[in-house]
N, C-alpha and C positions, 0 to 999 in steps of 0.2 A: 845524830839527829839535829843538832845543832846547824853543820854544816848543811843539812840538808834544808832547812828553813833559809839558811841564808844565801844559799845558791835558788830560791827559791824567791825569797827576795829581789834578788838582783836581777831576774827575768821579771818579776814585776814589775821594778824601778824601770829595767828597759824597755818593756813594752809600755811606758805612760807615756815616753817620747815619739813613740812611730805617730806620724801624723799622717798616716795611709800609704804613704808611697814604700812599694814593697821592698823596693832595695833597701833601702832604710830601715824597714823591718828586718831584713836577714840582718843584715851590718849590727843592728843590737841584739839579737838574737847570738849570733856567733860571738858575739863581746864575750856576752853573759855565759856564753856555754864555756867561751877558755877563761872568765873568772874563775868559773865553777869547779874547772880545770884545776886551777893555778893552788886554788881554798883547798880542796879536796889533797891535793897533793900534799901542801905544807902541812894539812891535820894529819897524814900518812905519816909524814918524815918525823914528826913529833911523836907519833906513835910509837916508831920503832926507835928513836931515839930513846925514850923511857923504858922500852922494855931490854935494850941493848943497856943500859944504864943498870938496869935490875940483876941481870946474867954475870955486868964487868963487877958490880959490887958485890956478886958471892950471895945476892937474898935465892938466885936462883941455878942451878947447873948449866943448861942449856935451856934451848928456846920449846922444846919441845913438853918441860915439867913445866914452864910456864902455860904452854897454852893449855894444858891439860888442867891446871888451878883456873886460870880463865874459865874455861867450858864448865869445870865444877862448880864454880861460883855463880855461874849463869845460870845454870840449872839448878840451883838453889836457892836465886832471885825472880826466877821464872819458871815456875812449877807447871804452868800451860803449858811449856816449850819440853819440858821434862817429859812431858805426859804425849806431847803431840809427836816427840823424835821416838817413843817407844810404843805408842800406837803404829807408825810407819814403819818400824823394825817387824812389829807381829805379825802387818800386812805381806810384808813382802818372806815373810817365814822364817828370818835371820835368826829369831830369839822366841823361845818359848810361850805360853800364857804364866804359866810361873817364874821365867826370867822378867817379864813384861810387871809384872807386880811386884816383884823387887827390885828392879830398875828405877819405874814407877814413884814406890814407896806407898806401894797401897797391897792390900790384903787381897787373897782370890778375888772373895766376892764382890770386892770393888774395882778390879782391875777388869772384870766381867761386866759389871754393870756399865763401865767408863766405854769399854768396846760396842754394848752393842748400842747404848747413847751419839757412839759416832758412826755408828750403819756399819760394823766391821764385824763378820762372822768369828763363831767363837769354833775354834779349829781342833779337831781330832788327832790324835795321832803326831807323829814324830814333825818335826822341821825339816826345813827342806836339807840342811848340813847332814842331820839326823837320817835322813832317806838316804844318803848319795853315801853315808857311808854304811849302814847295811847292807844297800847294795852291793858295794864293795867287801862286804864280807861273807853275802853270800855265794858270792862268785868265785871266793877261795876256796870255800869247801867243793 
């Protein structure tokens, strides 16, 4: 977020100097965009540098337990976000209405109320995983 204010900045700062002529507009315009560039990147390499840091000193195995504490952590500081990745999961028939509430972390009849609050039908019957393999086993017999 940070970065994003300040690359936001800096296309401000540069458009206070265009004094109409449009070249001059691109010319800071493009400055600003490969600052942005330049910002963006080093806040990356520090990124991975800290997390490469985390994996060599043993707090983590691989990079994959980490992003998974990551995304946990996420969605335990951001319960909107928790609630909105398992509404999209219902929608698209991934996961249950009772996987969806304990995912969630909310009870039926609040995971119920939360759906249809967001205009999302409350759905009968198996999942779409659920369908393709009864199918599939009805076809053996």
């Amino acid at each position: 977020m940070a970065v994003l204010a300040r690359a936001a900045g800096l296309l401000f700062f540069a458009s206070g100097f265009v004094t109409g002529d449009i070249a001059e507009a691109k010319g800071f315009i493009m400055g600003a965009i490969i600052m942005f560039h330049i910002v963006m990147t080093m806040e990356a390499n520090i990124v991975v540098k800290q997390v490469n840091a985390l994996i060599e000193g043993g707090y983590y195995p691989n990079k994959a337990e980490f992003v998974e504490d990551a995304i946990s952590a996420f969605f335990e500081l951001r319960k909107d976000m928790k609630i909105a990745s398992v509404i999209e999961l219902y929608k698209k028939e991934e996961i249950s209405i009772s996987k969806a509430a304990e995912l969630a972390g909310l009870d039926m009849e609040e995971i119920k109320r939360v759906l249809v609050e967001e205009g999302v039908g409350i759905k009968r019957g198996f999942t779409k995983d659920r369908r393709t393999a009864a199918s599939e086993l009805s076809g053996m017999v």
